[in-house]
C-alpha positions as CSV (number, residue, x, y, z in Angstrom):
1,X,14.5,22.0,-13.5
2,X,16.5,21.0,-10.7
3,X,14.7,17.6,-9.0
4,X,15.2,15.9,-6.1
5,X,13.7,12.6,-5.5
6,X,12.4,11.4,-2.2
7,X,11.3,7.4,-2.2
8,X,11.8,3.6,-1.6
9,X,10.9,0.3,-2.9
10,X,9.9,-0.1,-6.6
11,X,7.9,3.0,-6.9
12,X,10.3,4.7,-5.9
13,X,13.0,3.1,-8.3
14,X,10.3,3.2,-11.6
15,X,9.3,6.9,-11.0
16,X,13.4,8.0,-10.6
17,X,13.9,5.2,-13.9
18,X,10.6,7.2,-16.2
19,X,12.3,10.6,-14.7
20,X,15.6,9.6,-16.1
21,X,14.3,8.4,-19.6
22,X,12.3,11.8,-20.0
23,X,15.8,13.6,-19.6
24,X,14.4,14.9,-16.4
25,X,17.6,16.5,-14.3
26,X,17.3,14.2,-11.0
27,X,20.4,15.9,-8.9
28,X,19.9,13.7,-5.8
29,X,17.7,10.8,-4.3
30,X,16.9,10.5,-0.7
31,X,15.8,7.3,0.5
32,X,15.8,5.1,3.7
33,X,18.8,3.3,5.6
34,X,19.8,0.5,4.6
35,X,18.2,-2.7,5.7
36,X,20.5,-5.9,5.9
37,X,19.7,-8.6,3.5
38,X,16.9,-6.6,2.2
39,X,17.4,-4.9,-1.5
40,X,16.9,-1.1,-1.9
41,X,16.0,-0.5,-6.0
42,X,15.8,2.8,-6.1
43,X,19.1,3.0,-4.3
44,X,20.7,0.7,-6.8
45,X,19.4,2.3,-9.8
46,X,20.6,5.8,-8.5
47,X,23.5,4.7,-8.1
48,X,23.8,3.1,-11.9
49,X,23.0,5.8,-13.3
50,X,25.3,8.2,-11.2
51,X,22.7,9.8,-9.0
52,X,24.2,10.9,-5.4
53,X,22.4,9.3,-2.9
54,X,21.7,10.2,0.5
55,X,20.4,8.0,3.2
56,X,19.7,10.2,6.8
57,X,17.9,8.5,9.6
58,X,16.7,11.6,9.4
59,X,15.3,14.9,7.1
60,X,14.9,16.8,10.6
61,X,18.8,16.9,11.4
62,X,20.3,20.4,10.9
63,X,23.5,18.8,8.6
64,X,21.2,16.8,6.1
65,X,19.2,20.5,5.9
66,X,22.2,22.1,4.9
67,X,23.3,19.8,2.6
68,X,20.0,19.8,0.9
69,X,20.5,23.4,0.3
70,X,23.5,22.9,-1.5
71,X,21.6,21.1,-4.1
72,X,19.7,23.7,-5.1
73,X,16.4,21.6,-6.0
74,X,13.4,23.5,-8.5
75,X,11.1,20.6,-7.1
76,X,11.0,17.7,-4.5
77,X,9.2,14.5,-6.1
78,X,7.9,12.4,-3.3
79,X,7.5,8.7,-4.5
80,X,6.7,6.5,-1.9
81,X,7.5,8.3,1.5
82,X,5.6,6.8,4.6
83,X,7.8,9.5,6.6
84,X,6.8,13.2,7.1
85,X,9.2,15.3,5.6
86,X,9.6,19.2,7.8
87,X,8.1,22.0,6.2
88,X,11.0,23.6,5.5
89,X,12.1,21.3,3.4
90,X,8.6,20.8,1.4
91,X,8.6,24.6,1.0
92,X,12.3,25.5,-0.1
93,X,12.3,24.3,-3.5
94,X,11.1,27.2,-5.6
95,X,8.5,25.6,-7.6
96,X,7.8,23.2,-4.2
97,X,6.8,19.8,-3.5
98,X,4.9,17.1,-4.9
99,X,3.5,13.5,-3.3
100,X,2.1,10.7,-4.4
101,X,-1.0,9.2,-2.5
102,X,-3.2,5.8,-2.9
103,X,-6.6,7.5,-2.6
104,X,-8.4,9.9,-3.9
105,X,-7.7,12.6,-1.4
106,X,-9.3,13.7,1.3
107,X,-10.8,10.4,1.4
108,X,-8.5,7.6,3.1
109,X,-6.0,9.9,4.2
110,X,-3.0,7.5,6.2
111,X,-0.6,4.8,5.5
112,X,-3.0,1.9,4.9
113,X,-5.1,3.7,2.4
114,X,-5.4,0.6,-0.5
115,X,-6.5,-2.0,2.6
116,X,-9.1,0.3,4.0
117,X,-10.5,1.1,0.8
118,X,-10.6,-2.9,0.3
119,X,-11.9,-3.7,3.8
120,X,-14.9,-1.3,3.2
121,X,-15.9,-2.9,0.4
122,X,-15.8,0.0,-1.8
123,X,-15.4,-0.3,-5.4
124,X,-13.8,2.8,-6.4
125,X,-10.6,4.3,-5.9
126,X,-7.7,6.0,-7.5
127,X,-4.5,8.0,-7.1
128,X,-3.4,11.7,-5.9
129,X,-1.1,13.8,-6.7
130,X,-0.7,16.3,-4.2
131,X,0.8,19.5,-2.5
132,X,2.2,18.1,0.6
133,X,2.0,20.8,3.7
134,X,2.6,19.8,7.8
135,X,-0.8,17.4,7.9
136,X,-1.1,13.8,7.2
137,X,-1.9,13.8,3.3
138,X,-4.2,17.1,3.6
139,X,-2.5,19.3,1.3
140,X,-3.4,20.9,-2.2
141,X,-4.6,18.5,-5.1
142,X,-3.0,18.9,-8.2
143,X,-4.6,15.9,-9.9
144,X,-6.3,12.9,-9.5
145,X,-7.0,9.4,-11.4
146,X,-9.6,7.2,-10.6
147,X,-9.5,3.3,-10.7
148,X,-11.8,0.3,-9.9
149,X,-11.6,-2.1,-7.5
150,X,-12.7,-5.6,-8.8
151,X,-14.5,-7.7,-6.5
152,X,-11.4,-10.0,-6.2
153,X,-8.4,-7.7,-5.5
154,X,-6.6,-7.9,-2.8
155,X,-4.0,-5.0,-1.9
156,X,-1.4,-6.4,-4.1
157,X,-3.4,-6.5,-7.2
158,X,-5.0,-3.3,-7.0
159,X,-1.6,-1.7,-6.1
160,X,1.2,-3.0,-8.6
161,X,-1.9,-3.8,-11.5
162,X,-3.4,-0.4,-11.2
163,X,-2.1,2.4,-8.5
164,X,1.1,1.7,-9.1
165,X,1.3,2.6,-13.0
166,X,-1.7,5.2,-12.4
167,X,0.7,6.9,-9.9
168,X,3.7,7.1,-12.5
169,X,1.7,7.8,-15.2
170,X,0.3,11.1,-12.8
171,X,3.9,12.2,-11.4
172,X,5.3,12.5,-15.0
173,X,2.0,14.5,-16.0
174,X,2.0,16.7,-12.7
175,X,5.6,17.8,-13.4
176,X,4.9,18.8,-16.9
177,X,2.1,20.7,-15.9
178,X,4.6,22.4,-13.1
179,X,7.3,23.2,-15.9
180,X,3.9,24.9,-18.0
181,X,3.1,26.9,-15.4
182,X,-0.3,25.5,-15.0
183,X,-0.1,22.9,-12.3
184,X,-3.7,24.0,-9.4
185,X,-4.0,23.6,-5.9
186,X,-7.3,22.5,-5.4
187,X,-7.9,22.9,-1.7
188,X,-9.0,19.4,-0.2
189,X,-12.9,19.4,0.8
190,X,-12.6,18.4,4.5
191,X,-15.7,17.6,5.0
192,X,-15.1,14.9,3.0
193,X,-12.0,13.7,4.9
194,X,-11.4,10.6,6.5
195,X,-8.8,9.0,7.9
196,X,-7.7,5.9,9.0
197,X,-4.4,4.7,11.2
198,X,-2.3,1.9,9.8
199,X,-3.8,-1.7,9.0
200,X,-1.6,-3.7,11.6
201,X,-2.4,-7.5,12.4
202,X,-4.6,-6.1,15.3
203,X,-7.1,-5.2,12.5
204,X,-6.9,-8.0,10.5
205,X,-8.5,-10.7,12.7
206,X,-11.2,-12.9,11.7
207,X,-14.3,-13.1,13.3
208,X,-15.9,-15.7,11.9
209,X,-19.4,-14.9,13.1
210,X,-19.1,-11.8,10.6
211,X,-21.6,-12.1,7.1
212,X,-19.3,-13.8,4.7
213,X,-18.9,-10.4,2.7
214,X,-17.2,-8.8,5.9
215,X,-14.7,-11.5,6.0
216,X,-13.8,-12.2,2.0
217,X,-13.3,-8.2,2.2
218,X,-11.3,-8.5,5.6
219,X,-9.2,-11.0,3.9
220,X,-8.4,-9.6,0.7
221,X,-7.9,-5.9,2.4
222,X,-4.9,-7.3,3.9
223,X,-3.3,-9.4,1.4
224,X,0.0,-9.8,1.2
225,X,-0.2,-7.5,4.5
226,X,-0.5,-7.9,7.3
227,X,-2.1,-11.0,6.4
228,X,-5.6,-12.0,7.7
229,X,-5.2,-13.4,11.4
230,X,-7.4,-16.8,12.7
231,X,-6.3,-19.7,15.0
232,X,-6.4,-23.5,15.1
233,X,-6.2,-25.7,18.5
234,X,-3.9,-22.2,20.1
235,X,-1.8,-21.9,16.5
236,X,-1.8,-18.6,14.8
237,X,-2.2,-18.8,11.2
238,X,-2.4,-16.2,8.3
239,X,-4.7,-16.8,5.6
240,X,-4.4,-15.9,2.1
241,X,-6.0,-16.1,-1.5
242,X,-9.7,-16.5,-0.5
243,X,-13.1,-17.4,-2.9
244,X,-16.4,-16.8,-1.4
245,X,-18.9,-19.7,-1.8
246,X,-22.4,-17.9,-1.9
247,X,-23.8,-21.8,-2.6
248,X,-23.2,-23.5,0.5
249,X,-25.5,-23.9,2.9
250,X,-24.8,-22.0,6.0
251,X,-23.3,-24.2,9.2
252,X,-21.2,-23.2,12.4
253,X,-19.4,-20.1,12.1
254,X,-15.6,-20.8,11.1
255,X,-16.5,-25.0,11.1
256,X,-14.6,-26.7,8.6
257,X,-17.0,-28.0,5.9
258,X,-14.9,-29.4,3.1
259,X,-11.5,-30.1,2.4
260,X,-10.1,-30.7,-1.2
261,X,-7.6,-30.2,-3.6
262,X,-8.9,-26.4,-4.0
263,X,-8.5,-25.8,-0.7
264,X,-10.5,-25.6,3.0
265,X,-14.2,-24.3,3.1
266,X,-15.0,-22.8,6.2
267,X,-18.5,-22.0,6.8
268,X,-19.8,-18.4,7.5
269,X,-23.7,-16.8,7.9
270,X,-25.1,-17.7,4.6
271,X,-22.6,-19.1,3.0
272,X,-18.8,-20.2,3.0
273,X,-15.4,-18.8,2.6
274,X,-12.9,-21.1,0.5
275,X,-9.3,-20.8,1.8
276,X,-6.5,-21.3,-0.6
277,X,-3.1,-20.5,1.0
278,X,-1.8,-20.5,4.8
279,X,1.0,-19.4,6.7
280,X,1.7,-20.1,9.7
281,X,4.9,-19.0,12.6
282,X,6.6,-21.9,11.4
283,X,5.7,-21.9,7.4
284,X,5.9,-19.7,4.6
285,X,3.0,-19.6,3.0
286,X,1.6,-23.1,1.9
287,X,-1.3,-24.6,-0.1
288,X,-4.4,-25.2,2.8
289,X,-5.2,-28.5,1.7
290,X,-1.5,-29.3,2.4
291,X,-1.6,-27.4,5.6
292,X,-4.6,-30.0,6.7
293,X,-2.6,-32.4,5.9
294,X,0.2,-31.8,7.9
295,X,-2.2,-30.7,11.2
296,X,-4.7,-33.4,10.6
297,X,-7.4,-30.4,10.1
298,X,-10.7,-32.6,9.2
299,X,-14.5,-31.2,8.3
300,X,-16.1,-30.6,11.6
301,X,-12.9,-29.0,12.9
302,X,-13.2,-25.3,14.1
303,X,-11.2,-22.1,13.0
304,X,-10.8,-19.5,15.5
305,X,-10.0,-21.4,18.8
């Protein structure tokens, strides 16, 4: 069976490295344009293991349909697209395309399905593997895994600890159903749908007025992006790697209420929210005790203004 994989980042580069370990016949990989001084692994793997590689700005221009054609692909594997590939391209393959999706499907259809999920304070999720057609993440299911979300996981954890090996665990299992003949297509239930646009910094600010749940789930829901958004004396800061502190009296929403070695309290309706890492426009990201240091950020001090 004649594959052609279609990905980025390290997803993309583990699902082509299991497909090439299996003995699986990868003819080409498509990927994204080059980025200077950014890596591409799934590029550079291709490319060690003497995989043509193709890198349009483009799937919609006429030439890169032609030369698709001339690879003759069985199946597309989609591992990591955040593009929307034409239909005649998911449908020219004979045995068709498959994608791989952070959700369990038709719930949190969209880009930013792991900080949603997150945000909401949900404690379930999983993985998709689907039949991709011309909507956003609303085709066929061929299978599904489920996962957990722990009450202190923030998008990277839940993604590279669990949806990450879930989802190459599930492409490797889809395709050998495909090659049995017995992959389904389980319509998605739309009434069941939802979708959500992409988590951009927009979303992610703090309102520290919020109950103290809101905000640990705010935070966490967009760590390491786009980063949870507050402000001290006009300076925009991101805040990172949060602990909620159900045992402290309530005081002034976003009031500094303890500084030490552990980090910055800031206090929230009925409770506190215990702030471990910073970044600011002129920082990477920093320890928040040190980041008082350096502003002269003292209890009594207000977040948010």
């Amino acid at each position: 069976m004649r594959i052609i994989c279609v990905g980025q980042a390290a997803f993309g580069e583990k699902v082509l490295q299991k497909l090439s370990e299996r003995g699986e016949e990868v003819v080409a990989v498509y990927t994204t344009q080059d980025i200077p001084g950014k890596r591409n692994p799934l590029k550079e793997l291709a490319i060690q293991i003497r995989i043509p590689v193709f890198q349009p700005g483009s799937m919609r221009f006429p030439e890169i349909y032609e030369e698709y054609k001339r690879l003759k692909p069985d199946l597309n594997v989609m591992a990591f697209v955040t593009s929307i590939l034409p239909e005649y391209i998911l449908n020219y393959p004979r045995m068709g395309t498959i994608q791989y999706h952070p959700s369990l499907l038709p719930k949190h259809r969209g880009g930013s399905a792991i900080n949603w999920a997150i945000i909401n304070g949900e404690t379930k999720t999983g993985i998709t593997i689907f039949w991709p057609d011309r909507g956003i993440d609303t085709g066929p299911i061929l299978l599904q895994k489920g996962a957990e979300i722990s009450p202190d996981d923030t998008v990277g954890s839940l993604y590279f600890e669990k949806l990450f090996p879930l989802g190459i665990e599930a492409l490797v299992e889809a395709i050998e159903l495909i090659k049995k003949g017995i992959a389904p297509r389980i319509p998605q239930d739309e009434s069941q749908s939802t979708y959500e646009g992409l988590c951009t910094e927009k979303d992610a600010i703090i309102n520290w007025s919020s109950p103290i749940d809101s905000v640990y789930n705010l935070i966490r829901g967009t760590n390491p992006q786009p980063g949870a958004t507050t402000y001290f004396r006009g300076q925009k800061l991101k805040i990172f790697d949060v602990k909620p502190l159900h045992d402290i009296e309530s005081g002034i929403s976003g009031q500094i209420v303890n500084i030490n070695v552990d980090g910055v309290a800031v206090s929230l309706e009925r409770g506190a929210i215990l702030v471990r890492k910073i970044k600011t426009n002129k920082s990477s990201k920093i320890e928040a005790a040190e980041f008082a240091r350096q502003v002269g950020l003292k209890t009594g001090d207000r977040l948010g203004e």
